[in-house]
DSSP file (Angstrom, degrees, kcal/mol; ACC not computed):
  #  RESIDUE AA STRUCTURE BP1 BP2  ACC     N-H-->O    O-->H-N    N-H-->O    O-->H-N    TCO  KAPPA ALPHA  PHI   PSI    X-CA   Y-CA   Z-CA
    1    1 A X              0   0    0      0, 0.0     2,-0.2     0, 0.0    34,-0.2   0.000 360.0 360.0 360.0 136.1   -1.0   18.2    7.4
    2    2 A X        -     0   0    0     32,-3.1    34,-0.1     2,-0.1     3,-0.0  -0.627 360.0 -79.1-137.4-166.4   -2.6   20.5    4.3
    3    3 A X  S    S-     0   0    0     -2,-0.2     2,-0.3     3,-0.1    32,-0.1   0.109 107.4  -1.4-103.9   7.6   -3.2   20.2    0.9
    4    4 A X  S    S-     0   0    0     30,-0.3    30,-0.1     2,-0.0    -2,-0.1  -0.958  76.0 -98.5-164.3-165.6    0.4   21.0   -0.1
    5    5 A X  S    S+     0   0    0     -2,-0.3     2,-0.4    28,-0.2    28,-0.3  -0.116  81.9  99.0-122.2  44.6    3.6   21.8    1.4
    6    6 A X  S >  S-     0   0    0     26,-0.1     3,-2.6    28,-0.1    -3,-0.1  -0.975  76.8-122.8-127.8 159.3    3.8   25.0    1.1
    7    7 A X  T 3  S+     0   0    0     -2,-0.4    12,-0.2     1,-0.3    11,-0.1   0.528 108.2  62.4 -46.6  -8.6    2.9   27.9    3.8
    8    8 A X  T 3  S+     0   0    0      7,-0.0    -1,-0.3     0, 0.0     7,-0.1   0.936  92.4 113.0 -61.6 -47.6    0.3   29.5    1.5
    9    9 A X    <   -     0   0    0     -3,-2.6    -4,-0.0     6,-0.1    -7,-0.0   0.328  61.5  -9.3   1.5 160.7   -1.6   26.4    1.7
   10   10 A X  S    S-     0   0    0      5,-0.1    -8,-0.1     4,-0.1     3,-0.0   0.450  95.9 -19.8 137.2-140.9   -4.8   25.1    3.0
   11   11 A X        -     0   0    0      1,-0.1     4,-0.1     0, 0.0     5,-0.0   0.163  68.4 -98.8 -75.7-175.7   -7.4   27.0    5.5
   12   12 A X  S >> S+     0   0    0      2,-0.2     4,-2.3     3,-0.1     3,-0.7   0.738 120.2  61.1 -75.8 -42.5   -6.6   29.9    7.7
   13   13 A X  H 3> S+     0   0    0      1,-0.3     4,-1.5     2,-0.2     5,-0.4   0.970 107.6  42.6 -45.1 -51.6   -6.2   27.6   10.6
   14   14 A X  H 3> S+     0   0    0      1,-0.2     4,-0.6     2,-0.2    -1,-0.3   0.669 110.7  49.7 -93.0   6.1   -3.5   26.0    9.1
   15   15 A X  H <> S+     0   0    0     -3,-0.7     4,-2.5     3,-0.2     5,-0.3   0.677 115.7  55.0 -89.2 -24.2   -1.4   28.9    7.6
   16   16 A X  H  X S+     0   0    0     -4,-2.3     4,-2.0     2,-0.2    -2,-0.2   0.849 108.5  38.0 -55.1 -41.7   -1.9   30.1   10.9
   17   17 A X  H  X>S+     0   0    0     -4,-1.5     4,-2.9     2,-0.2     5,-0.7   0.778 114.5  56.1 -83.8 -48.0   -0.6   27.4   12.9
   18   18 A X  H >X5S+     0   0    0     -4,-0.6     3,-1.7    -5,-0.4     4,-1.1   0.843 105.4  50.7 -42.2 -66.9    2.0   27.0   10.3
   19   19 A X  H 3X5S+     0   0    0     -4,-2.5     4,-1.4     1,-0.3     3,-0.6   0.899 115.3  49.8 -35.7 -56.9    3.0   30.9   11.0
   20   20 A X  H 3<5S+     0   0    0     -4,-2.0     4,-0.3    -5,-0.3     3,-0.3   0.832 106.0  51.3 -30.1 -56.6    3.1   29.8   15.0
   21   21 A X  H <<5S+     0   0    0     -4,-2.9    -1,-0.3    -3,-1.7     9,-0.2   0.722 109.2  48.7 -67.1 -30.8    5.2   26.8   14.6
   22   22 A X  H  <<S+     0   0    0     -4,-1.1    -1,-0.2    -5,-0.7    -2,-0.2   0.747 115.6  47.0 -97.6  -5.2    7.9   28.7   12.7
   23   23 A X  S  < S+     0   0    0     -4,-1.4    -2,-0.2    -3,-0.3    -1,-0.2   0.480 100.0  88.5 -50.4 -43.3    7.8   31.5   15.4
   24   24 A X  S    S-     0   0    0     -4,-0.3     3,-0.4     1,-0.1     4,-0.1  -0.002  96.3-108.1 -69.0-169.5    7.8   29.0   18.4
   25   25 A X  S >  S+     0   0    0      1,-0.1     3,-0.9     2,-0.1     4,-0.2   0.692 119.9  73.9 -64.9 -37.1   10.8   27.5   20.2
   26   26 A X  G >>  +     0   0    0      1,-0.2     4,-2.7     2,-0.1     3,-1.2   0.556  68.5 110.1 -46.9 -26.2    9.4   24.3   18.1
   27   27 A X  G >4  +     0   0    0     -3,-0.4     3,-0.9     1,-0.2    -1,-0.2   0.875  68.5  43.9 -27.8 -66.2   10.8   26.0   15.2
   28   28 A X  G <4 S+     0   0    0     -3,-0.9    -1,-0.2     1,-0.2    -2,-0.1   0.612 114.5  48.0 -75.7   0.6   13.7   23.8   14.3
   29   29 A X  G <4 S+     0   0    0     -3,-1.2     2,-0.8    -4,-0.2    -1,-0.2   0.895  89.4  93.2 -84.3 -30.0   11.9   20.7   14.7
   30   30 A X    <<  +     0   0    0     -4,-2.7    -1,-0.1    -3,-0.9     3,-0.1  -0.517  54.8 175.5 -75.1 101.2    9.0   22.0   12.6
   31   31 A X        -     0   0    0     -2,-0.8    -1,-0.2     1,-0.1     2,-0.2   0.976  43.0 -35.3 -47.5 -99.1   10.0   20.7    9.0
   32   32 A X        -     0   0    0    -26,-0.0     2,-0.3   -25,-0.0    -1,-0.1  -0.533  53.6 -95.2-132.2-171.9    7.2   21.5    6.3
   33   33 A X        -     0   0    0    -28,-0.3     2,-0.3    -2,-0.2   -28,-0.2  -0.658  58.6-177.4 -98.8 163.1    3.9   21.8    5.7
   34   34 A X        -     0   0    0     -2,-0.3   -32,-3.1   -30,-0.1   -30,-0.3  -0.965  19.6-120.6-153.7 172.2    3.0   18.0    4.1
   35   35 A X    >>  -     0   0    0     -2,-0.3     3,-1.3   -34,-0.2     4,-0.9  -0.822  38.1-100.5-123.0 173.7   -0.1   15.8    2.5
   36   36 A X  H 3> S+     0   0    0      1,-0.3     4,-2.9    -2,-0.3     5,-0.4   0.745 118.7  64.6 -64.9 -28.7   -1.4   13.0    3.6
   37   37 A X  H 3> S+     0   0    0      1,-0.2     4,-0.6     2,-0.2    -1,-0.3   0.806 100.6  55.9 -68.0  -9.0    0.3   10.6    1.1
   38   38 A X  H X>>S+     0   0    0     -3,-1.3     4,-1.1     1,-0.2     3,-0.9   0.971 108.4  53.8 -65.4 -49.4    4.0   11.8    3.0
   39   39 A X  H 3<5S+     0   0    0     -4,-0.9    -2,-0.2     1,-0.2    -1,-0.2   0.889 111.9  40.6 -64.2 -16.2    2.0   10.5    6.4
   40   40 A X  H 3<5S+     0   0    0     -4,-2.9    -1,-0.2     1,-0.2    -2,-0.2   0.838 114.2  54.6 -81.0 -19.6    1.2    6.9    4.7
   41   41 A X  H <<5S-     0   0    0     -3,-0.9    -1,-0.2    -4,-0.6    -2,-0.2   0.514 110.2-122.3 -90.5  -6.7    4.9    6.7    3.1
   42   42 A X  T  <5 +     0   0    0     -4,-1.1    -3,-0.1     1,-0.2    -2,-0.1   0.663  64.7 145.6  92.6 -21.1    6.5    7.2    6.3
   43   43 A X      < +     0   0    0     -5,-0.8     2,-0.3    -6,-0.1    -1,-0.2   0.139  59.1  36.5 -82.9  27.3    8.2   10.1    5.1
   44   44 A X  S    S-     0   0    0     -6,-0.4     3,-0.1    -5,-0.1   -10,-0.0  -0.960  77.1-124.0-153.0 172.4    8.1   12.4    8.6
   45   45 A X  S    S-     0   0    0      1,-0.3     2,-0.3    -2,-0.3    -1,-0.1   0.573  89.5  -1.0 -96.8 -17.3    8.4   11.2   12.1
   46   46 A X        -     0   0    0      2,-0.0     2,-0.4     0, 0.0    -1,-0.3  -0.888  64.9-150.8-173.1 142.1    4.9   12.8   13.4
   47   47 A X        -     0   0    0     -2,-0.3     2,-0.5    -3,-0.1    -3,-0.0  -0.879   4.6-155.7-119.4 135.7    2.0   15.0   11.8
   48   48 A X        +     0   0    0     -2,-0.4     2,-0.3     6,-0.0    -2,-0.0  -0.707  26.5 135.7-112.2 170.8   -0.1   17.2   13.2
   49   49 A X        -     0   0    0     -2,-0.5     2,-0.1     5,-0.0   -47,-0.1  -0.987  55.8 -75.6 176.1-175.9   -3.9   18.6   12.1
   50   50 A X     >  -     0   0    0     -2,-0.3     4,-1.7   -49,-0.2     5,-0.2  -0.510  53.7 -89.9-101.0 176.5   -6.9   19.2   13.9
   51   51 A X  H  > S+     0   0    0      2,-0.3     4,-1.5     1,-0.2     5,-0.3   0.742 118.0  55.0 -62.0 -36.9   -9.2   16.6   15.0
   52   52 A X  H >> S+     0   0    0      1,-0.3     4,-3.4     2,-0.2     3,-0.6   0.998 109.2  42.8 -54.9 -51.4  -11.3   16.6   11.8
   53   53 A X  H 3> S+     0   0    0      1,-0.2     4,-0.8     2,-0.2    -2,-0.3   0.773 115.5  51.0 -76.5 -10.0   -8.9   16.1    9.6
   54   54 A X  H 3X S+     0   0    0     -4,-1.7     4,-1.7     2,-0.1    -1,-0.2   0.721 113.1  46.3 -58.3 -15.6   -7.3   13.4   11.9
   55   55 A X  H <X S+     0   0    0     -4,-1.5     4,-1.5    -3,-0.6    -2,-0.2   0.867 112.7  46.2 -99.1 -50.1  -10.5   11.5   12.4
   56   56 A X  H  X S+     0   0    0     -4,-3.4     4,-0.7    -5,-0.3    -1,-0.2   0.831 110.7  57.9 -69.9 -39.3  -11.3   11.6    8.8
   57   57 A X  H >X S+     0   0    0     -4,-0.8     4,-1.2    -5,-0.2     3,-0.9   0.964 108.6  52.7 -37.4 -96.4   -7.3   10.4    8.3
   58   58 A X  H 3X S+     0   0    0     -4,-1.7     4,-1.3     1,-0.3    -2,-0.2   0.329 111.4  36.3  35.2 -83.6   -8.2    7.5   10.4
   59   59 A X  H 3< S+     0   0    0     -4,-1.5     4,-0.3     2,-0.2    -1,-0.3   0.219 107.2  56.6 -50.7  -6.0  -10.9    6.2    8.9
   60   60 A X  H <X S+     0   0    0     -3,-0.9     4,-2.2    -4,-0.7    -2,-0.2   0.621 115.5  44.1 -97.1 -55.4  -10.4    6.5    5.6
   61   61 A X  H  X S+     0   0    0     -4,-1.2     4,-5.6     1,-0.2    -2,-0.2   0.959 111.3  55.7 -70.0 -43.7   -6.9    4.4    6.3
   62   62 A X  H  X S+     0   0    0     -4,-1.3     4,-1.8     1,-0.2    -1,-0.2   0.958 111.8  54.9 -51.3 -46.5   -9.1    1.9    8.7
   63   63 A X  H  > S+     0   0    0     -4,-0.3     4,-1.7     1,-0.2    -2,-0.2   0.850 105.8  38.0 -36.6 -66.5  -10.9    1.8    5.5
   64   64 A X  H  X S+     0   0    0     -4,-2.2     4,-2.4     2,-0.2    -1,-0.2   0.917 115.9  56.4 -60.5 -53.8   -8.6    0.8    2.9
   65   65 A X  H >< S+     0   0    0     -4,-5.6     3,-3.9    -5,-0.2     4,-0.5   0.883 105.5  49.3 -42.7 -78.5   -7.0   -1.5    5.2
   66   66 A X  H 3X S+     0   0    0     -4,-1.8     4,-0.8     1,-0.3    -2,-0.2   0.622 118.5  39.6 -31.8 -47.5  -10.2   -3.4    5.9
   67   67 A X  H 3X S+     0   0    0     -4,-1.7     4,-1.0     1,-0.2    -1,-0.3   0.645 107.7  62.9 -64.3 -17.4  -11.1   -3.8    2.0
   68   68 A X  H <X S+     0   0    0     -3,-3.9     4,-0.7    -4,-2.4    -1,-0.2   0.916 109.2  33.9 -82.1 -52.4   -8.1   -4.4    1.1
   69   69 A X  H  4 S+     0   0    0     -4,-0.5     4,-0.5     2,-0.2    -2,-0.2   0.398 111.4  61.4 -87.3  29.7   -7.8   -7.6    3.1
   70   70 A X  H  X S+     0   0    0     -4,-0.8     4,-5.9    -5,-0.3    -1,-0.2   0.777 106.6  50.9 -75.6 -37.0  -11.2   -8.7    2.6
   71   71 A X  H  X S+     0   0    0     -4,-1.0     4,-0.8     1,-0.2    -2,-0.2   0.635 109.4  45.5 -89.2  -8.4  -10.4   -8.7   -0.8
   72   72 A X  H  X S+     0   0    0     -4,-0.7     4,-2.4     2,-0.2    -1,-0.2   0.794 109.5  54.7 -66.3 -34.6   -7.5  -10.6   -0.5
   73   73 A X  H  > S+     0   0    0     -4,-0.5     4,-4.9     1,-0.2    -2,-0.2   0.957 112.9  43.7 -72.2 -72.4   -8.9  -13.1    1.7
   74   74 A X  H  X S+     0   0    0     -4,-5.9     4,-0.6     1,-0.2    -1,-0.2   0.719 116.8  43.4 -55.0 -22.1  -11.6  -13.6   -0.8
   75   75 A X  H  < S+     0   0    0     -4,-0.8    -1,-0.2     2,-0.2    -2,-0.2   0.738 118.9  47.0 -43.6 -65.1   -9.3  -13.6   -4.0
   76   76 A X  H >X S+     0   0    0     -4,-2.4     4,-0.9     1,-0.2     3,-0.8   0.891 103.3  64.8 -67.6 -38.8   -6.5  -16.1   -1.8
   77   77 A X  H 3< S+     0   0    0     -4,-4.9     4,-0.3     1,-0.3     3,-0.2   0.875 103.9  41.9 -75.5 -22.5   -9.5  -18.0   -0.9
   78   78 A X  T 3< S+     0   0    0     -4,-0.6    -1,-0.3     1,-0.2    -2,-0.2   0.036 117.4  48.1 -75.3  15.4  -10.2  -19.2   -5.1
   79   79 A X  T <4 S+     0   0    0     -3,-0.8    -2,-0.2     2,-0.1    -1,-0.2   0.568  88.7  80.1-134.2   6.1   -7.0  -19.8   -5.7
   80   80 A X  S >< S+     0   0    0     -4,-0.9     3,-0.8    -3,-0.2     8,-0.1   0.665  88.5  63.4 -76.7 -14.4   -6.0  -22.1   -2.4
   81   81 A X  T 3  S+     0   0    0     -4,-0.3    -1,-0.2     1,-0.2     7,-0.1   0.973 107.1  43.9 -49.9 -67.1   -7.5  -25.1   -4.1
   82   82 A X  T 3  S+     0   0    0     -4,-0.1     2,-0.2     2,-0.0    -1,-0.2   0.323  88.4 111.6 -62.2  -2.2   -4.8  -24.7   -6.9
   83   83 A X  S <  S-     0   0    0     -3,-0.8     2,-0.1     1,-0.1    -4,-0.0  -0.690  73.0-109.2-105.7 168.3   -1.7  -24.1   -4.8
   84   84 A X    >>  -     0   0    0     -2,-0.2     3,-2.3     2,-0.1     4,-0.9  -0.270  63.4 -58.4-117.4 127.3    1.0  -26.5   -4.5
   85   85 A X  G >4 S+     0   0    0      1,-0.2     2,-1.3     2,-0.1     3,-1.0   0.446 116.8   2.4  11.2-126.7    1.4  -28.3   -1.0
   86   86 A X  G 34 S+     0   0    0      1,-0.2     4,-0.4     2,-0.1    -1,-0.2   0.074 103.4 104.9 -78.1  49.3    1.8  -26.0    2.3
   87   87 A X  G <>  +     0   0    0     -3,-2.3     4,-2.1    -2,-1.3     5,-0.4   0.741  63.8  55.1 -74.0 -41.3    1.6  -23.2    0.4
   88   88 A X  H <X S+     0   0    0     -3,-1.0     4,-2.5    -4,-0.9     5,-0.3   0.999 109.8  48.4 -59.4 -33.7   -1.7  -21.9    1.1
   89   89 A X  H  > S+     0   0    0      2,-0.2     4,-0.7     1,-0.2    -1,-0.2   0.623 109.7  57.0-103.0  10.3   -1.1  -21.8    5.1
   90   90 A X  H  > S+     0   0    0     -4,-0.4     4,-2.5    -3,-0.2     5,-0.3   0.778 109.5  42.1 -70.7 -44.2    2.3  -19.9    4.5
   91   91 A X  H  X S+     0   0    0     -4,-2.1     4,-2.0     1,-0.2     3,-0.4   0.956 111.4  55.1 -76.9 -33.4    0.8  -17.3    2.7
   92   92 A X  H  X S+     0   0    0     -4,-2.5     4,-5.2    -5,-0.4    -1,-0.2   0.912 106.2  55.8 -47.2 -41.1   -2.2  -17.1    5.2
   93   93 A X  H  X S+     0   0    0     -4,-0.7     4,-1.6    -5,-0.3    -1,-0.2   0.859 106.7  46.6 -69.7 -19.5    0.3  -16.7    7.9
   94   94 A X  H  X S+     0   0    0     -4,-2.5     4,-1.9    -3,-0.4     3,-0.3   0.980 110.0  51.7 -57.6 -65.6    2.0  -13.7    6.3
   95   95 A X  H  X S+     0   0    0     -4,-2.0     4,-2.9    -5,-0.3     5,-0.2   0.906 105.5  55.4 -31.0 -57.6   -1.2  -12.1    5.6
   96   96 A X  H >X S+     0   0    0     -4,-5.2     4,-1.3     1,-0.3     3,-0.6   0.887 118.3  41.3 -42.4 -63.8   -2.3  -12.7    9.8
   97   97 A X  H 3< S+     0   0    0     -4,-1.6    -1,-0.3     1,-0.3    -2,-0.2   0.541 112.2  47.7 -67.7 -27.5    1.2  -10.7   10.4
   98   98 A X  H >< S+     0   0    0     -4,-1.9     3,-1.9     2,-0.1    -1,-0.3   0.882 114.3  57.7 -73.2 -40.2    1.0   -7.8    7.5
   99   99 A X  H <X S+     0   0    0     -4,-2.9     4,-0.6    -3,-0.6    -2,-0.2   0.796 106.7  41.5 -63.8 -58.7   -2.6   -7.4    9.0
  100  100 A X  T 3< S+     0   0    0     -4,-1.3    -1,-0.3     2,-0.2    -3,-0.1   0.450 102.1  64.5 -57.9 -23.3   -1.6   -6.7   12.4
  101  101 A X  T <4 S+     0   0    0     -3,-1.9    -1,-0.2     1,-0.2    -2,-0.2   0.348 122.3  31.9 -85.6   2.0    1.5   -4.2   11.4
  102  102 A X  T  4 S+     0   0    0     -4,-0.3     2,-0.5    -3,-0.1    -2,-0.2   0.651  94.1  94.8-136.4 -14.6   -1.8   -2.3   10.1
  103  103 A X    >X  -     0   0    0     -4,-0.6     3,-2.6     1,-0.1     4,-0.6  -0.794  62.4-139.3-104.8 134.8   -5.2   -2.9   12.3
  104  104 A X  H >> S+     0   0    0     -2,-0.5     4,-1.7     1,-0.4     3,-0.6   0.609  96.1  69.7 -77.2 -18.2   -6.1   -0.6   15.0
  105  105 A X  H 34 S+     0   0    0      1,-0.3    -1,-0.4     2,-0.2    28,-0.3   0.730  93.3  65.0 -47.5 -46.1   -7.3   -3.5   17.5
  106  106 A X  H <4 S+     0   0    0     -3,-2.6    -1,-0.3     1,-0.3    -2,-0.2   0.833 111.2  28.5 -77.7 -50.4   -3.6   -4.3   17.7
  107  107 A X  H << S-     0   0    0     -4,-0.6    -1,-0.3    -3,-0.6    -2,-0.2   0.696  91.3-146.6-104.9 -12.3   -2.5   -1.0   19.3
  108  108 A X     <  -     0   0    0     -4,-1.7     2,-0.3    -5,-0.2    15,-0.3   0.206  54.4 -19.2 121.9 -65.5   -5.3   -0.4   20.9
  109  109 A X        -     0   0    0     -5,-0.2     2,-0.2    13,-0.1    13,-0.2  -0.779  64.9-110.8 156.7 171.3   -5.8    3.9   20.9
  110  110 A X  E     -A  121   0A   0     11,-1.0    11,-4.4    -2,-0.3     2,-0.1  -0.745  46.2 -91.3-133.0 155.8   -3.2    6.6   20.4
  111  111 A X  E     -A  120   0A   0     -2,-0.2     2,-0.4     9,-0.2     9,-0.2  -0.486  30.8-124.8 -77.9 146.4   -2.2    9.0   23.8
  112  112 A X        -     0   0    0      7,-0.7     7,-0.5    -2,-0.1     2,-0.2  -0.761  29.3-143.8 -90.1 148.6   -4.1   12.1   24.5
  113  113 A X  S    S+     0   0    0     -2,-0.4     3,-0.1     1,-0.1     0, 0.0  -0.641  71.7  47.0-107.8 147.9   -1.3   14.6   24.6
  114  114 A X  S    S+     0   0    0     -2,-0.2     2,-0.6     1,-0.2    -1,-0.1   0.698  83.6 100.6  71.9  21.1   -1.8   17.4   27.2
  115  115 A X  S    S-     0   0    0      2,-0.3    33,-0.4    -3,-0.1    -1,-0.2  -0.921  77.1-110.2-116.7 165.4   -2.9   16.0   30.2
  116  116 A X  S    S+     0   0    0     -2,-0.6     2,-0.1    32,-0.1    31,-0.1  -0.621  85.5  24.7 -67.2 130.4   -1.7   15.2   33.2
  117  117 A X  S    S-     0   0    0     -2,-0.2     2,-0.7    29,-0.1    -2,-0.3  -0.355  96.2 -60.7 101.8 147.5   -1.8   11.1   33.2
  118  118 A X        +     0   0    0     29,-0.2     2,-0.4    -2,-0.1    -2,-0.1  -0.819  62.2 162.0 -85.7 111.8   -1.7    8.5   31.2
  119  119 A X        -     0   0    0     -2,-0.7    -7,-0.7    -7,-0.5    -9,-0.1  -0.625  16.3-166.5-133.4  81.3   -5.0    8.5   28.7
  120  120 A X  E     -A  111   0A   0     -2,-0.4     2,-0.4    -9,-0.2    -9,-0.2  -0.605  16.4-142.5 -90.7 152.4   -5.8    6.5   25.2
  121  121 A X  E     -A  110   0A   0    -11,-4.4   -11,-1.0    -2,-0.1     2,-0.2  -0.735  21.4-165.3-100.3 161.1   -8.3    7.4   23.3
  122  122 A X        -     0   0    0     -2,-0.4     2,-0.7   -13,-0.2   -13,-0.1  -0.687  24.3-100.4-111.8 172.6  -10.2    4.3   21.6
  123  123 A X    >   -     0   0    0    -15,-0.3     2,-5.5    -2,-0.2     3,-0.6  -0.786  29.2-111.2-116.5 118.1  -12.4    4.2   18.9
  124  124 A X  T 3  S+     0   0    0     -2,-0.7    -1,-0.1     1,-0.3    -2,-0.0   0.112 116.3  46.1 -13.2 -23.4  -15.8    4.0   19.2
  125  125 A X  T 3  S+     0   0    0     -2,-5.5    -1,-0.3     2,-0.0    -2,-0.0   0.215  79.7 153.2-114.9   9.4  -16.3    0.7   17.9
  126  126 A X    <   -     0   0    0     -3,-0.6     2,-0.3     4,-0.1    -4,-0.0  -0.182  29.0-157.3 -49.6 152.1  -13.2   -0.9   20.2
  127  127 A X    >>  -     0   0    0    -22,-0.1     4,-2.4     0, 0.0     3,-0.7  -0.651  40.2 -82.6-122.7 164.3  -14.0   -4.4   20.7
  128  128 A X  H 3> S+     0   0    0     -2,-0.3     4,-1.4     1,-0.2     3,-0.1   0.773 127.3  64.4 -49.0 -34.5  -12.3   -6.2   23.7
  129  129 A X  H 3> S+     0   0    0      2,-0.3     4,-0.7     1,-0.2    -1,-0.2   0.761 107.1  45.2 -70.1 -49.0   -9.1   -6.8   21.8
  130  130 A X  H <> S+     0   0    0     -3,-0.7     4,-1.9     2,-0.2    -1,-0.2   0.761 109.3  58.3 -63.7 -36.3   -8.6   -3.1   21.6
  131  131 A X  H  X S+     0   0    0     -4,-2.4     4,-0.7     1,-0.2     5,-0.4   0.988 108.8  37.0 -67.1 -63.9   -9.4   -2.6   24.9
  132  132 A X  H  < S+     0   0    0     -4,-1.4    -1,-0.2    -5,-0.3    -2,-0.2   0.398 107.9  61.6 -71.6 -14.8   -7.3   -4.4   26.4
  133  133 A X  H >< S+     0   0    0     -4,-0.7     3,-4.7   -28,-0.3     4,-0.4   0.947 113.5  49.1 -47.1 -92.6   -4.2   -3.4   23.7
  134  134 A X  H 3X S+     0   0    0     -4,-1.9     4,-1.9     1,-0.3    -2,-0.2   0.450 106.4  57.1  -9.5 -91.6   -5.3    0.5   25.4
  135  135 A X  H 3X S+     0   0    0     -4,-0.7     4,-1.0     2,-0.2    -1,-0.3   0.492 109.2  41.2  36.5 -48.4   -5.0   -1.1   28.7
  136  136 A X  H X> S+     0   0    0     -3,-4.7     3,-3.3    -5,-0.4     4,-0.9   0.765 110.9  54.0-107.9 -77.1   -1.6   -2.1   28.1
  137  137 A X  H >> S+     0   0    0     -4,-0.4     4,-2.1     1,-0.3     3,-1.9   0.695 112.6  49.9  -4.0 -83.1   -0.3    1.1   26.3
  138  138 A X  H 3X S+     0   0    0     -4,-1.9     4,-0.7     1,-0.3    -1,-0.3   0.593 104.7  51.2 -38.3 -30.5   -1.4    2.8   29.1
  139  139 A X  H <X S+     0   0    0     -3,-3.3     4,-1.0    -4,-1.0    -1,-0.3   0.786 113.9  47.2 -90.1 -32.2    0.1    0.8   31.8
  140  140 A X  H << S+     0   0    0     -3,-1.9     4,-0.3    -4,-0.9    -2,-0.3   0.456 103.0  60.7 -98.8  13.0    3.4    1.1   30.2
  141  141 A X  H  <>S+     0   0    0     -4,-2.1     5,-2.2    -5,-0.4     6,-0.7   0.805 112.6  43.1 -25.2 -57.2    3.0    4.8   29.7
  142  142 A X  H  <5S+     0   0    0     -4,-0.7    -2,-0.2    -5,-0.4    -3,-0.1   0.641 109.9  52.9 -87.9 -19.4    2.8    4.8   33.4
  143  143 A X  T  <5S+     0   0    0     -4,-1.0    -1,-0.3     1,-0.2    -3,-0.1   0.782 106.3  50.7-101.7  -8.6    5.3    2.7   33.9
  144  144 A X  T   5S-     0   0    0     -4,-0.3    -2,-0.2    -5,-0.1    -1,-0.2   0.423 105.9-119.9 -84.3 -11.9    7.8    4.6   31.8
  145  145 A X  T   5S+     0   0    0      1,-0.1    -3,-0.2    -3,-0.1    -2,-0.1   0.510  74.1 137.9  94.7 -11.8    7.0    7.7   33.6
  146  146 A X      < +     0   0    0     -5,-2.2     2,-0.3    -6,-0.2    -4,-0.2   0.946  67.9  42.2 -76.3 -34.3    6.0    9.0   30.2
  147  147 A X              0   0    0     -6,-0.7   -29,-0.2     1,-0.1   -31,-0.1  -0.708 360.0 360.0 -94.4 159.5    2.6   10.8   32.1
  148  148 A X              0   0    0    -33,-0.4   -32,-0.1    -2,-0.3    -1,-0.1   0.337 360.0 360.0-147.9 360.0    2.4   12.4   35.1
């Protein structure tokens, strides 16, 4: 991830890494350099950056989510008076499910890469529901062989 997609780009660390990647064996996988809005649109299959700028990534998205349906919630909740039979607990139940494709409790943790083992990392503020998402990542990690 930089601040544009092309190699000139960004820090020395990352024109560096970029140089690396198009050098390695990793070459032909390694597409482009990209910005963050590619990683939210979906448009590449995995991003890399260093730990700040993932952590910053991260939170910032945990962010948006969270205001975003608070402010739905509160919005949906003045206007459920006014809606027309079961409407109001259709649309809640949509909400529950868009919520879920997007809150981090759900999954849990993301794999540490490079060790030996199965390892998710959580985030600081995991609540049992997260834990216990991790928990299950992790055990079908292991059970797919995907660590060792």
């Amino acid at each position: 991830m930089n601040v544009g997609s092309e190699d000139a780009k960004g820090t020395e660390l990352t024109r560096t890494t970029c140089e690396l990647f198009h050098e390695s064996a990793w070459a032909s996988r390694f597409g482009r350099q990209y910005r963050g809005p590619r990683h939210l649109r979906r448009a590449c299959s995995r991003g890399d950056c260093d730990g700040f700028v993932g952590n910053v990534l991260l939170k910032a998205g945990e962010g948006a989510v969270e205001f975003l349906f608070s402010t739905l919630k509160r919005e949906l909740a003045r206007l459920m008076p006014d809606l027309p039979g079961d409407a109001g607990p259709k649309i809640a139940g949509s909400l529950r499910r868009l919520k879920a494709r997007f809150e981090y409790e759900e999954f849990g943790g993301g794999p540490l890469l490079g060790i030996r083992g199965a390892c998710i990392i959580c985030h600081g503020s995991s609540g049992t529901r997260a834990i216990k998402n991790a928990l299950r990542v992790a055990g079908t990690m292991a059970e797919d062989r995907l660590a060792r």
